[in-house]
DOMARFI-142933 format. One record per residue: residue in one letter; x, y, z of N, C-alpha, C in turn. Coordinates in steps of 0.2 Angstrom, whole numbers, plus 2048, in hexadecimal, padded with zeros to 3 digits. Example, Ala and Ser with C-alpha at 12.3 -4.5 7.8 and 13.67 -1.06 7.14 Angstrom:
<rs>
A8427E482783E7EA8278427F0827
S8407F58238447FB824840800827
</rs>
This chain:
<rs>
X79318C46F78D18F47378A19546F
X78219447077E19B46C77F1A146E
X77C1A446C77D1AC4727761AB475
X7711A847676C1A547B76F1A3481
X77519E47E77619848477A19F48A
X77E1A34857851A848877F1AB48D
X77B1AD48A7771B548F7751AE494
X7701AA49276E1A449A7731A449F
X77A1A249C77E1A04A17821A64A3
X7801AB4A17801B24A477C1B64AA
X7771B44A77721B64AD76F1B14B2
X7761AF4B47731AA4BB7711AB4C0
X76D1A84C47681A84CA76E1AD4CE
X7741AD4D07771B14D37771B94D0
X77A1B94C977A1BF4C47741C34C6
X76C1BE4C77671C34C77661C54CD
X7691BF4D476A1C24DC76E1CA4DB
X7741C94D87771D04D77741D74D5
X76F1D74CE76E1DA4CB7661DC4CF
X7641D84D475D1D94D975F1E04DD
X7651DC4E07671E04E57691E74E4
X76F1E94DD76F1EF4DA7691F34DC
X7661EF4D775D1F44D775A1F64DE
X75C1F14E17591F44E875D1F84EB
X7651F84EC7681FB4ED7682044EA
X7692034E376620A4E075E20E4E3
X75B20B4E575320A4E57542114EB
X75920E4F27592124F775D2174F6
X7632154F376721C4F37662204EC
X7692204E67672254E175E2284E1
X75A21F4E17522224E27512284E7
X7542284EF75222C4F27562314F2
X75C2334F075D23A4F075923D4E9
X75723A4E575423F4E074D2424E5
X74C2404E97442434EC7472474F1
X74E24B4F07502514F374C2584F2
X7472584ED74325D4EA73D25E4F0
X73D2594F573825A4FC73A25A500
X73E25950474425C507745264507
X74826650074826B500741271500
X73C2704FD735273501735272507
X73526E50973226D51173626E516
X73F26F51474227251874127A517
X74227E51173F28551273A286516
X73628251472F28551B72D282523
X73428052473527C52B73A27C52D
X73F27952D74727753274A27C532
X74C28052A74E28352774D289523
X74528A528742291524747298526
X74D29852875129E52875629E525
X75529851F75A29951B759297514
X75C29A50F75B29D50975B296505
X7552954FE75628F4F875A28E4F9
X7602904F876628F4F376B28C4F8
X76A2904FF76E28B50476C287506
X76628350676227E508764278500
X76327B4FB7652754F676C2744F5
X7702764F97772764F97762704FE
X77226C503771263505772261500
X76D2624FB76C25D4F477325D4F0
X7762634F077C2624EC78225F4ED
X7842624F578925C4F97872544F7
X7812534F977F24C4FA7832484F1
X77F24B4EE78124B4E67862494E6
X78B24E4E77912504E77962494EB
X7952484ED7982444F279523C4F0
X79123B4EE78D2364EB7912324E5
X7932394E17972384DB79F2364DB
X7A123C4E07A923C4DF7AC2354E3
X7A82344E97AB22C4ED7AC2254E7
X7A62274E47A62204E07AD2214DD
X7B22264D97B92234D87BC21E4DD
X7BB2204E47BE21C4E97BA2154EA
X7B42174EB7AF2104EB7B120C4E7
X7B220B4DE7B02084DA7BA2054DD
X7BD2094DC7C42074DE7C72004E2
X7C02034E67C21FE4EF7C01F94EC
X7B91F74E87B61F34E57BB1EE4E3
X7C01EE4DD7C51EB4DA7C91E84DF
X7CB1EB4E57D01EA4E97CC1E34EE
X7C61E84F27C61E34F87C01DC4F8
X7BE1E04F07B51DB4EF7AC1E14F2
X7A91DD4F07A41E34F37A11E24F9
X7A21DD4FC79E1DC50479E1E2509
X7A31E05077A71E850D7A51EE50D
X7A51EF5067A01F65057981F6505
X7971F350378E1F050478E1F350B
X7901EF50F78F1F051678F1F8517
X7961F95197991FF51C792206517
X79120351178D20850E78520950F
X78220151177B20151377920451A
X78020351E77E20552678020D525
X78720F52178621352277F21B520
X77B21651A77521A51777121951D
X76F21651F76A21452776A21952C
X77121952D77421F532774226530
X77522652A77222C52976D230527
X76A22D52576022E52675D22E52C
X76122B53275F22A53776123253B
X76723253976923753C76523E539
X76623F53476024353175A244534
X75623E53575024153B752244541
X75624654375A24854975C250548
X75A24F54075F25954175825D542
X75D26354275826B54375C27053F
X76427054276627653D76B273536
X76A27A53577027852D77427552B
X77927553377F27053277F26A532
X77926953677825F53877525F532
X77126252F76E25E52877325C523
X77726452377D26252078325C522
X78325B52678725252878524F528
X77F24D52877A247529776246521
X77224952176F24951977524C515
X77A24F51277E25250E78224C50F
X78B24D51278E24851278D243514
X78A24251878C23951B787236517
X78123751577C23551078023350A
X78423950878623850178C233501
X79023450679722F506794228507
X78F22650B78C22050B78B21C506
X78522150478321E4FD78521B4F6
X78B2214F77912204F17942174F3
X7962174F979C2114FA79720B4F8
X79020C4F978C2054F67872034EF
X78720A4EE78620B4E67892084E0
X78E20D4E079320B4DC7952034D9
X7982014E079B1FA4E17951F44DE
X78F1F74E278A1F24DF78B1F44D7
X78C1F84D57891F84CE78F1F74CB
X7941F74CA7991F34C779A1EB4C8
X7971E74D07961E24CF7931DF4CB
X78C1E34C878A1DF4C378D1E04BB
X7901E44BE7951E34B47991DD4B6
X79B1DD4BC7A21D74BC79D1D24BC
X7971D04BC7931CB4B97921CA4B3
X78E1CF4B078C1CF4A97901D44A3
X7931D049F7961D449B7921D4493
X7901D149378B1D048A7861D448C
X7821D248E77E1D848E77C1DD494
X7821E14947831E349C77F1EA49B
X77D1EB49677A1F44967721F2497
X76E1EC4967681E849A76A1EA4A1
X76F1E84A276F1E54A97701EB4AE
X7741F04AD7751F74AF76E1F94AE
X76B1F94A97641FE4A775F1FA4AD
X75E1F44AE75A1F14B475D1F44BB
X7631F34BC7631F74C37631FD4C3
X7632024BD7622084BF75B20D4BE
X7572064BD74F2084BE74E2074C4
X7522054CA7512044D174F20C4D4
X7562104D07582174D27502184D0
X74D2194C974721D4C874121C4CD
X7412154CD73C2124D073B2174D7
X7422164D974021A4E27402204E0
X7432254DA74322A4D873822B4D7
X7362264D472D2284D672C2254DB
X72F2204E17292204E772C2234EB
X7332274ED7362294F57322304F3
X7322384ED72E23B4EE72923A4EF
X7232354EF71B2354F071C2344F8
X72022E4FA71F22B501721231505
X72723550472923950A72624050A
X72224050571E245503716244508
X71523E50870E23C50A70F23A513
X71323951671523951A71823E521
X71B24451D71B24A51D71524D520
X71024B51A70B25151D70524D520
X70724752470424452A706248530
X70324A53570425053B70824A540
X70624354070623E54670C23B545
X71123E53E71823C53C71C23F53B
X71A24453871F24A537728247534
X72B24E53472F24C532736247536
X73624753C73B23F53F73923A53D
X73323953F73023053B730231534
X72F23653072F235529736230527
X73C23552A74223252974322D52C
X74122A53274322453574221E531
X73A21F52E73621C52A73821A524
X73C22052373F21D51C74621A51D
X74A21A52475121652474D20F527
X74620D52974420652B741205524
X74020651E73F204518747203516
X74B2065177512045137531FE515
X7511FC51D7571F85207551F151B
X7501EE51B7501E75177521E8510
X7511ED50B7541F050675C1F0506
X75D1F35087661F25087681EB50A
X7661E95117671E25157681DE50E
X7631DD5097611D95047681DB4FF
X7691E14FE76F1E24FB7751E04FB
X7781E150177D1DD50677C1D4504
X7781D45067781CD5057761CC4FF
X7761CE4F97781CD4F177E1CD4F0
X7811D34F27871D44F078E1CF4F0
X78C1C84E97911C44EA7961C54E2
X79B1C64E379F1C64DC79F1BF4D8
X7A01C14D179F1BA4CD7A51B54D3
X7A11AD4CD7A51A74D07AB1A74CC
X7B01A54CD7B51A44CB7B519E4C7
X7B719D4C07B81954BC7BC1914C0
X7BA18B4C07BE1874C67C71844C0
X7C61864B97CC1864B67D018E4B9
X7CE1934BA7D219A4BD7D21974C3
X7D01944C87D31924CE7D818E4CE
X7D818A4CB7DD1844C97E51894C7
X7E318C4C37E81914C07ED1944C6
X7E81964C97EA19D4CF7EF1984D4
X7E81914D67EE18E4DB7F41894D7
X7F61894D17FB1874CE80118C4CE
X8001924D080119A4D08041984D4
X8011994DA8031994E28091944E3
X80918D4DE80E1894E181218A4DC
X81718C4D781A1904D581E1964D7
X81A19A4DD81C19E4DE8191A14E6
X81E1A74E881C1A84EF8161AC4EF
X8131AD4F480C1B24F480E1B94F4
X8121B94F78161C04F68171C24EE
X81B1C04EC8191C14E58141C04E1
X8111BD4E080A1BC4DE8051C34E0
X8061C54E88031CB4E88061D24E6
X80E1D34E680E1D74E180D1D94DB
X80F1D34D780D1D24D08041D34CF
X8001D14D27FA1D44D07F61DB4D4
X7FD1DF4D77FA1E34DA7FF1EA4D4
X8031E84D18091EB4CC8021EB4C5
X7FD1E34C47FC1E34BE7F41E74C2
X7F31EA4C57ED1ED4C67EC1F44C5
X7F21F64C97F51FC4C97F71FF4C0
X7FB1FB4BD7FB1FC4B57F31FB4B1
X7F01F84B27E91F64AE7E61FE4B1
X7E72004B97E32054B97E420B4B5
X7EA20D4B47EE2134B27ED2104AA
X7EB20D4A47EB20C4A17E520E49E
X7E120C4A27DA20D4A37D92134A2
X7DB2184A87DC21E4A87DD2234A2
X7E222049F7E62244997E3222493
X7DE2204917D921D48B7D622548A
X7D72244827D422D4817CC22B480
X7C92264807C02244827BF224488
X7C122348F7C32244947C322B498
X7C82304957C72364957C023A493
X7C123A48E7BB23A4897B223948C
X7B42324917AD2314927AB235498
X7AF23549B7AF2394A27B02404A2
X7B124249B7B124949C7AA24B496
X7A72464947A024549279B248497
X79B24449C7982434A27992474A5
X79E24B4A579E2514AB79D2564A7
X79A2584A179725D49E79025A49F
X78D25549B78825249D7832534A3
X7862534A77832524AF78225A4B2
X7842624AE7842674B077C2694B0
X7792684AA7732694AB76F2614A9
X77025B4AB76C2564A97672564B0
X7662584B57622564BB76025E4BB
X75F2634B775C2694BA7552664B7
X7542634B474A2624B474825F4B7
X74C2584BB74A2544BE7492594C6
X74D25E4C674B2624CE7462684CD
X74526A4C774226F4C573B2714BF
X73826A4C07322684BC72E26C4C0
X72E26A4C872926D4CC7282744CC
X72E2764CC72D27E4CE7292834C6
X72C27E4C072A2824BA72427F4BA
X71F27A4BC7192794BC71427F4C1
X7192814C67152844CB71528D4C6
X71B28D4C671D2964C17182944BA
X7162904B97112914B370A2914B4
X7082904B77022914BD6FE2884BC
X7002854B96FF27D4BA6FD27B4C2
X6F92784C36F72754CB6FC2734CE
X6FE2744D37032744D870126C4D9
X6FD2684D96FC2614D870125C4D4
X7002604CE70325C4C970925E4C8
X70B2654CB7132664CA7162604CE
X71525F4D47172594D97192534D5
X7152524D171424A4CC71924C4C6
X71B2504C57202534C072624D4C0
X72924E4C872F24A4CA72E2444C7
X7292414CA72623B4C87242384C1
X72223C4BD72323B4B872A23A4B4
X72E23E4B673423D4B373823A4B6
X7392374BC73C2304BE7372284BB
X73022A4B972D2234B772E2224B1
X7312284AE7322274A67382244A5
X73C2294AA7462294A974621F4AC
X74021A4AF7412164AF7412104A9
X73C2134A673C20E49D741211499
X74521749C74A21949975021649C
X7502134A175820F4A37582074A2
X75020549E7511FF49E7511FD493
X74E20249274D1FF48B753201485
X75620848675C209483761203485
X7611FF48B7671FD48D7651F6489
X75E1F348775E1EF4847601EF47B
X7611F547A7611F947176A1F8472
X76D1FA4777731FD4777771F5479
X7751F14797781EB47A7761E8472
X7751EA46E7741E64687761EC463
X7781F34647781F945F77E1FB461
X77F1FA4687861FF46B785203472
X78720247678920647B78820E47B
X78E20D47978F21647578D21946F
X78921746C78421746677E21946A
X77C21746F77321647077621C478
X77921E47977D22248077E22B479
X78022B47678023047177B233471
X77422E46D76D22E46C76A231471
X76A22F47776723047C769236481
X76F23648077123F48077024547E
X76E24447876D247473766249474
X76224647375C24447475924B478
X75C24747E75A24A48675C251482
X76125548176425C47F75C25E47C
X75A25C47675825E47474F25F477
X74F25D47A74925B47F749261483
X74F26248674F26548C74F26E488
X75226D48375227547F74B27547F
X74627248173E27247E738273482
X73E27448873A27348F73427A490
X73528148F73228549072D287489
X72C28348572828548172027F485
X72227B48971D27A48A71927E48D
X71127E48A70C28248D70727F490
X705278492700275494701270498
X6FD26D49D7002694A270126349E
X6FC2614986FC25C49470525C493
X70726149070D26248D712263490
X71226349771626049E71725B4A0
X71225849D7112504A071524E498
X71424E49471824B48F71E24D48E
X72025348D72725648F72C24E495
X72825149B72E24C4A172E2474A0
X72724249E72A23C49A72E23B494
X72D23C49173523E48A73B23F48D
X73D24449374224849574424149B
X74223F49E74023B4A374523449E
X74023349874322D49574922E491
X74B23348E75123648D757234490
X75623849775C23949B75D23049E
X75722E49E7582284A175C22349F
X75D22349776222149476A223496
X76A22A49776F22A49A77422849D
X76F2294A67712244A977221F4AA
X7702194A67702144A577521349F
X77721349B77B214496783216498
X78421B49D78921E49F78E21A4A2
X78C2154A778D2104AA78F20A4A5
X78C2064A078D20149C792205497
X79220949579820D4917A020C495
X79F20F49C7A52114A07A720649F
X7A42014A17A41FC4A27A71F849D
X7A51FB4957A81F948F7AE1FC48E
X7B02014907B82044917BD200495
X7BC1FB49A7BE1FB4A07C01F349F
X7C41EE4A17C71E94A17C41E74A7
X7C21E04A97C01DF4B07C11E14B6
X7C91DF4B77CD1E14BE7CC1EA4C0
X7C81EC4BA7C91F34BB7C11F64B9
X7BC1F34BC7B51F54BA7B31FA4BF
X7B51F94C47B31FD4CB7B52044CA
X7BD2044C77C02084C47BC20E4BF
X7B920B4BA7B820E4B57B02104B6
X7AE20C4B97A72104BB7A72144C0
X7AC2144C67AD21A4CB7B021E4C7
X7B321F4C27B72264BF7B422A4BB
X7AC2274B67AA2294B37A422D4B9
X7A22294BE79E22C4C37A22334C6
X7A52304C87AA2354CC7AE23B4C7
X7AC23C4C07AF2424BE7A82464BC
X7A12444C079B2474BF79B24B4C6
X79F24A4CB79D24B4D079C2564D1
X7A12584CF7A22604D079A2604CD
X79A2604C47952624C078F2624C3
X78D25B4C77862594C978525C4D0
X78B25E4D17882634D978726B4D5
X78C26C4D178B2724D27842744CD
X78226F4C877B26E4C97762734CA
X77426F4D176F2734D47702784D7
X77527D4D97762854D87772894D2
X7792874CD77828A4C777228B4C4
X76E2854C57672854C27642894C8
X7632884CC75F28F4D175F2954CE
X7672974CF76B29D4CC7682A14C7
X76729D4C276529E4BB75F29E4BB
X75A29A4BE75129B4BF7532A24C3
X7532A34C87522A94C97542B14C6
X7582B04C375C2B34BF7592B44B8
X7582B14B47552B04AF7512AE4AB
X74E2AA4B17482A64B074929F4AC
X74529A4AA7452934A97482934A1
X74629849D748297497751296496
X75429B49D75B29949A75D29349D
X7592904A275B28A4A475A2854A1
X75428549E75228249675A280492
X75B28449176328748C76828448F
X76B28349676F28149877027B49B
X76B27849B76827149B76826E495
X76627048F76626E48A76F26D484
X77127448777927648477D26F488
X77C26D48C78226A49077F26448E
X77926348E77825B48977D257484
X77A25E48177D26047978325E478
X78626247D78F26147C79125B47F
X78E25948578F25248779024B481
X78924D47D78A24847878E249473
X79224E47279624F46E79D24C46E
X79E24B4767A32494797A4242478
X79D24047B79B23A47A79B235472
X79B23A46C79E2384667A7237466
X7A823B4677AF23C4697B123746B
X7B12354707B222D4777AE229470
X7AC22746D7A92204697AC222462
X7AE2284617B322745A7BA22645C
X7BC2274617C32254657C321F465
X7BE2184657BC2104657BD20E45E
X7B92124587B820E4527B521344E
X7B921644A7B721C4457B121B440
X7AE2164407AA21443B7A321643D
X7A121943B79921E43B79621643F
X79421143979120C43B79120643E
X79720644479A203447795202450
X7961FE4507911FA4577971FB45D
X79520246179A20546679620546C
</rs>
């Protein structure tokens, strides 16, 4: 069979139900907590105008934060229970808490409602969708991840315009705003839920299985593959690319989203049109979009960890470049670069953890590679505050760009741990 026939009968009508659903599913969760950056304005000058930036963007960092660390659990439960179960528990639980969110006033309830329950949600149906599509597509799986995680940018440019444009209608304000956007989620997730089918099993691997069961009791049958799941996982575990990759990423992730929160404010402190700082975001999410589809096309024929190095690196040195710009022209091209940089990233990061990972354990390896970003990606957005006020953008420039740097250096490290040859297709 050709490698034509292998990708067709890879990407079957079901493979791209799956791989639909992802994107829609990323679309509502990763897409709309990036337009955390209007929330946070709009709660300073309203719900929350007695309390301080830095405790108001600590919503965004929980949220983060908890988005990230569940997926170890999410991707885990994945392998155990299948993903229907979480799709659900995770769509209704993101509903509910949007919902509940138009309901708050003080700090605490935003804090439960948009901070944890938002972030625990989202993680349990995240995740699992995006590892199902690995346990779909394995040849050209860094495609297939870079497609669903253009879902994230997509809603990354329309959830800031729409919840921005809706906001500042008087006859909606901010409860409809958000109710608004939990009756936009509900066919969106619903849609997900019902994609989310794992592959079909060869009807020779069923034959197998029940040839299994009548040589032997189900009792042992269930230990034994609860013994050979438990050893693949801790094997997994103990891979020094493994290690390596996740401690990639949790350098990586310390300064990778300060520009994506922080375009705005250095367009307004430059004296740029308070118009077009707005559009910043947006720019860097429509770029970080061509950026999670087209590396993942490079990196299925050049290398996983080859084209994930590149694009780490990349970004570093982009982000070290940030304050020399001086023109709006040169704002708008900055965030797109910066935007298509990192976008490789995130898309890459994922097909890499996926290449490490034996099947029985994909939920595993993408939840652990997510889940060691968790700490870095919250504390994130208090550092970078910290440091803009403190210092101003050019050290954040630096700490943005340092943490890239090192990230990919890690990230050699994890791909020379695979295959020591310079020119080798990792």
């Amino acid at each position: 069979m050709g490698s034509d026939e292998k990708l067709q009968s890879e990407y079957t009508p079901r493979a791209w139900l799956v791989i639909s659903g992802a994107a829609t599913c990323l679309f509502c969760t990763v897409g709309f907590m990036n337009s955390f950056g209007i929330f946070q304005e709009y709660y300073a000058t309203n719900q929350l105008a007695q309390s301080s930036q830095s405790t108001i963007a600590w919503l965004g960092a929980i949220s983060i934060f908890f988005l990230f660390s569940i997926s170890v659990v999410s991707g885990t439960m994945l392998d155990v229970f299948g993903p229907k179960l979480l799709a659900y528990i995770g769509s209704l639980g993101t509903i509910f808490a949007v919902m509940m969110t138009s309901l708050c006033e003080e700090f605490y309830q935003f804090f439960l409602a948009q901070g944890v329950l938002l972030g625990i949600s989202m993680s349990l149906v995240t995740w699992p969708m995006l590892a199902l599509v690995g346990q779909h597509i394995k040849r050209k799986r860094a495609l297939a991840m870079g497609i669903v995680l253009a879902g994230s940018s997509l809603g990354g440019v329309i959830w800031p315009i729409a919840v921005d444009k809706l906001l500042k209608i008087p006859d909606i304000g901010f409860p409809w705003t958000m109710r608004i956007v939990g009756f936009i989620m509900i066919p969106c997730l619903s849609f997900s839920c019902v994609a989310a089918k794992p592959p079909i099993i060869p009807n020779a691997a069923v034959e197998d299985m029940d040839h299994s069961r009548g040589s032997s009791t189900d009792n042992a049958i269930s230990q034994t593959k609860d013994t050979d799941r438990k050893t693949e996982a801790i094997a997994l575990l103990r891979k020094p690319e493994m290690q390596l990759l996740c401690g990639a990423m949790f350098i990586t992730y310390f300064g990778m989203f300060s520009p994506f929160f922080y375009t705005t404010s250095f367009s307004v402190d430059k004296g740029f049109p308070s118009s077009f700082g707005f559009y910043t975001v947006s720019i860097v999410n429509g770029a970080s979009f061509f950026g999670r589809i087209l590396p993942g096309i490079v990196a299925d024929k050049y290398g996983k960890f080859n084209c994930c190095i590149v694009s780490t690196l990349v970004a570093g040195l982009v982000a070290l470049c940030w304050t020399r710009v001086e023109s709006v022209a040169g704002l708008g091209i900055w965030s797109a670069a910066y935007g298509f940089a990192s976008g490789g990233i995130l898309s890459l990061q994922q097909a890499c953890a996926a290449q490490v990972a034996t099947p029985s354990t994909l939920g595993l390896a993408i939840g652990s590679v997510s889940g060691s970003t968790a700490l870095s990606a919250m504390a994130n957005v208090p550092i970078s505050g910290a440091l803009v006020e403190k210092y101003g953008y050019l050290s954040l420039s630096i700490f943005s760009g340092i943490s890239l740097l090192l990230g990919g250096v890690l990230l050699g490290a994890a791909r020379l741990a695979q295959n020591r040859k310079l020119a080798a297709i990792v």
